[in-house]
N, C-alpha and C positions, 0 to 999 in steps of 0.2 A: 283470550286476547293475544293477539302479536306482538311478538316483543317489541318491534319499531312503531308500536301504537301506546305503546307501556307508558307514563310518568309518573314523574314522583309525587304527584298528588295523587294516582292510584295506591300508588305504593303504600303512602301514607296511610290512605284512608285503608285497606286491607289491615295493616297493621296499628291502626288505630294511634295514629302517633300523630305531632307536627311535620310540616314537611320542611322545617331548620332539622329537625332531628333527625330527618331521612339523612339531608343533607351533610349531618355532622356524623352517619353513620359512611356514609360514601368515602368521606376527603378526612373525619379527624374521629377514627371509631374509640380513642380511649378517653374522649370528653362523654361518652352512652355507656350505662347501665350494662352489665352482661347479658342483664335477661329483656331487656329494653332494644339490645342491638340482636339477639336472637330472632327476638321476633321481627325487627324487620327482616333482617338475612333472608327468612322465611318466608316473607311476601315477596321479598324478592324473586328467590326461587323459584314462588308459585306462580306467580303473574308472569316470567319470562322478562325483565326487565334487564333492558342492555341500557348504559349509560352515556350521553352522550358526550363522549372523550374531545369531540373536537369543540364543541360548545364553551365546555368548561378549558381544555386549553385557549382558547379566545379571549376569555374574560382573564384569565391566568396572566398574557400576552407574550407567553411563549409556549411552543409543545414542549412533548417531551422525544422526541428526534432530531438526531444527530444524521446530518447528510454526512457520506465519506465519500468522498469524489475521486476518482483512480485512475489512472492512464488508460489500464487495459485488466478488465475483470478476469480475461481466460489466460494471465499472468500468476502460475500460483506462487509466485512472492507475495501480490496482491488480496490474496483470498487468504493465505494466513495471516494477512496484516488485521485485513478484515476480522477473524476470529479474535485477534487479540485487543482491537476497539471496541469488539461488543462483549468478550467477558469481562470488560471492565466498565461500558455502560452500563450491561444487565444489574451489575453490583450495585448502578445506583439509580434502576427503575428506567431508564431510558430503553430507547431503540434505534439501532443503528437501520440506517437506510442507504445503499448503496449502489453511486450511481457511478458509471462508466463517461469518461471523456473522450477514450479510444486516442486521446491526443490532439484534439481538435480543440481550439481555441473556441471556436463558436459553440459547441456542446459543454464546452464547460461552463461557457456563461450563462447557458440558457437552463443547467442544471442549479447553478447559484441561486439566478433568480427565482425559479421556480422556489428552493430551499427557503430564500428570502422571504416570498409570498404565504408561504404554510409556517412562517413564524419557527423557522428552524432551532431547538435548543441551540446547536452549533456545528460547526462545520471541520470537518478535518480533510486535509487534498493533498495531492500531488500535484503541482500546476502544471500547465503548458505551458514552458518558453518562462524565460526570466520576468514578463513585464507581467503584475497582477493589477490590471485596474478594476476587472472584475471583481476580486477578493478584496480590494480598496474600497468598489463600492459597499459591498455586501458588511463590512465592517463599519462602515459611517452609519450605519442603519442600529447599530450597535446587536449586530451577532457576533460570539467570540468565533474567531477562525484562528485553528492551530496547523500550520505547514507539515505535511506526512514524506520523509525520503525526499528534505527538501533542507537546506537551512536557510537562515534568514536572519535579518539585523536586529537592532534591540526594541524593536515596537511589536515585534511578534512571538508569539510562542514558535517553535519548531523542533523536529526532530527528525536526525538526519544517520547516515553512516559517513563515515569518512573513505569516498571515494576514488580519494586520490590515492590514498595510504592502501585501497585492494589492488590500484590497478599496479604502484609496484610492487605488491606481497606478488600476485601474479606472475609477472614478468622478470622479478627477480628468480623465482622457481624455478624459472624457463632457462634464464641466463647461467643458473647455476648447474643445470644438468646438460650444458654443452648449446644450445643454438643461439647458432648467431646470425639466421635469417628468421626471423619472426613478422608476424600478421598481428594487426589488430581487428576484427568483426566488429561494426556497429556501427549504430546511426538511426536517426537525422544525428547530429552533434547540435542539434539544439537546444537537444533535452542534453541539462545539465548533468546530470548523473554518467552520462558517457562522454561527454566530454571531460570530466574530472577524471574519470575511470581511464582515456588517453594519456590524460597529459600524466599519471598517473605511470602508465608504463613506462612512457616517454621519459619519465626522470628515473626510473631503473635501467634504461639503456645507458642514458649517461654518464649514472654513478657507478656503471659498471666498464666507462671507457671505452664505451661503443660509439660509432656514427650513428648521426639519424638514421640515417639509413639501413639501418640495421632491422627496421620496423617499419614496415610498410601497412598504410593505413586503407581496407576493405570496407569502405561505407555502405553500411544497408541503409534502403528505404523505415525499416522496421526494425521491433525487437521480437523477433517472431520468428519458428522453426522454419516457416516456408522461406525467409528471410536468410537462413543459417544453411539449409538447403544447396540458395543461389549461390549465397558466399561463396559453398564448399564446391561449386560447380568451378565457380571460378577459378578457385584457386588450384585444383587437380584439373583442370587445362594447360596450366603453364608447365613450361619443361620440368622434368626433374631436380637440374640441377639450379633451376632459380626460384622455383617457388617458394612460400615459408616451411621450414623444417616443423613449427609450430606455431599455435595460434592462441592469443587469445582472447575469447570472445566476450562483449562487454553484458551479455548475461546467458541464464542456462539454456532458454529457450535458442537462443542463435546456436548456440555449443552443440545440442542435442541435433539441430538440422544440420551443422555440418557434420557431426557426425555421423548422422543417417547418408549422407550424400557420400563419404569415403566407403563406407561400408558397402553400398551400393555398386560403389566402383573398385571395389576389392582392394582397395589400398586398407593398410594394414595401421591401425592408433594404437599407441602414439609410432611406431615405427616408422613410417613415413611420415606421418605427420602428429603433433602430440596437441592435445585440446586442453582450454583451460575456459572454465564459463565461472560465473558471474552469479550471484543468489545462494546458491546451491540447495536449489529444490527439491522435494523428496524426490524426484524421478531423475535428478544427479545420481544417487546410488544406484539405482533401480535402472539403470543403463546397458546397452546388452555389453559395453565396457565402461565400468565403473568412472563417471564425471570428476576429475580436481577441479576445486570451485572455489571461488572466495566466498564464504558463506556469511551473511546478513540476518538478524535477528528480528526476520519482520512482526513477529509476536513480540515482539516485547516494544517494538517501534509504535504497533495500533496502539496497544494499553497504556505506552506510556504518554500519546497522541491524547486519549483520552485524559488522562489523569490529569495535565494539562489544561486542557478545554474544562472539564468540573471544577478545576481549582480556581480558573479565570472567570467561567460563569459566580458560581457560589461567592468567592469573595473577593471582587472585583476592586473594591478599596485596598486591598493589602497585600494583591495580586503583584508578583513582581513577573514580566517575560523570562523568561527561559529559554534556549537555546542548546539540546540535549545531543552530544555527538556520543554514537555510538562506533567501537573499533570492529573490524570486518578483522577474519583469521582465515586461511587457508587452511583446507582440507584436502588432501595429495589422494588422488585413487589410481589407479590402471591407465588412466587419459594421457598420465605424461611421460615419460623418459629419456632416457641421453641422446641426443642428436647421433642421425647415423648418416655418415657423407661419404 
């Protein structure tokens, strides 16, 4: 027989049993005998019987997946976050399902709905852009959604870094090993986390008795090496004596493109120019000059994203929101040094 031909009335009748008792072997095996749930096991086996998971999620009226919706999958802040939402799903029989919004408003909504339509367990994101009517919908329908590298008021779960607090650990770094022409890398500034990560430097210029001016703001289209590339094209154009002495970029991905772009142009990091990124992803260290980074604990952001999301699904009456701010710390490598004028 096929297994996609298989049921549990074969089952049954193979193993000479009811098919409640197939069924209390499937979903509640310590209500069956030892040697009563053997013997099924063993038709099972034999007949090739696969279960149908989406059936019985149906009747259930929830599966057991968890959509994780992300700006940009080939971000590996993003893919370790990933790891750490699904070792803490696996823990409790889920599976995480992960979908890419690349940052697009409409991909994110049509990834929702879809989520929405297959009876999502729930949903963990990074949104686009501040306004979520999309995650407004998807939440009247009653899916728990918990906000990923995001925060949020007191009607939702979330969990975030404090953004503001890396962008002056940064810039204060900068400040204190002598320059006082600096760059900031990033963009759209729509996505919140680089705008926090700005204004973020911008109050280490100040506390530091600098002019604005002191920091001149390089908006990419992206957060992307090809992006950090451009920057760096940019910025080794301008004269010598006005360009920024150092930069820094609001994540590793832009860091490592302009650092490929000085490299290319034989200027010398941090000598000419001293880099500062943003994550600090394993390929910060693994840089042909070691990345200073504000580094982020995206593992423990999925897991605790998760932990979250099962604690509001399971006991929804005694559930309180949450609102989990994690601190970002600086880690100093080879990228940066004293201003040389």
């Amino acid at each position: 027989m096929a297994g996609g031909t298989v049921s549990v009335v074969d089952v049954a009748a193979r193993a000479g049993v009811s098919i409640g008792t197939v069924s209390n072997v499937l979903n509640r095996p310590e209500r069956v005998a030892p040697t009563t749930r053997d013997r099924v096991m063993a038709a099972i086996e034999e007949l090739g019987f696969v279960r149908n998971e989406a059936a019985r999620q149906l009747r259930a009226g929830r599966s057991r997946t968890v959509g994780l919706v992300v700006l940009d999958v080939r971000n590996p802040f993003f893919t370790d976050l990933a790891a750490g939402a699904e070792a803490a799903a696996a823990a409790a029989g889920l599976t995480v399902v992960l979908c890419n919004s690349d940052d697009d408003a409409a991909r994110e909504e049509h990834h929702l709905s879809l989520l929405q339509e297959q009876r999502a367990f729930g949903v963990l994101i990074t949104p686009v852009g501040n306004r979520t009517p999309a995650i407004d919908s998807i939440r009247r329908t009653g899916t728990c959604v918990v906000l990923v590298d995001r925060g949020s008021g007191p009607r939702r779960c979330s969990v975030s870094v404090d953004d503001r607090v890396g962008g002056e650990l940064a810039v204060a770094h900068l400040i204190a090993l002598g320059h006082r022409r600096l760059g900031f890398v990033g963009g759209p500034l729509s996505i919140r986390q680089v705008a926090e990560r700005l204004a973020g430097a911008r109050a280490a210029v100040q506390a530091a008795g600098l002019p604005p001016r002191a920091i001149t703001l390089i908006e990419t289209p992206a957060l992307t090496a090809t992006a950090g590339r451009a920057a760096g094209e940019r910025i080794a154009q301008r004269p010598a004596g006005e360009r920024p002495t150092a930069i820094f970029c609001a994540n590793d991905l832009l860091a490592l493109g302009a650092l490929q772009e000085m490299t290319r142009r034989r200027l010398n990091v941090p000598g000419d120019l001293a880099i500062v990124g943003y994550d600090d992803i394993e390929f910060a260290a693994a840089a042909a000059v070691p990345l200073t980074s504000v580094r982020q604990p995206p593992f423990q952001l999925g897991r605790t994203a998760m932990d979250l999301l099962l604690d509001e699904v399971e006991h929804s009456a005694a559930h309180q929101h949450r609102q989990v701010v994690f601190e970002p710390e600086l880690v100093v490598r080879e990228s940066t040094g004293a201003a040389e004028y």
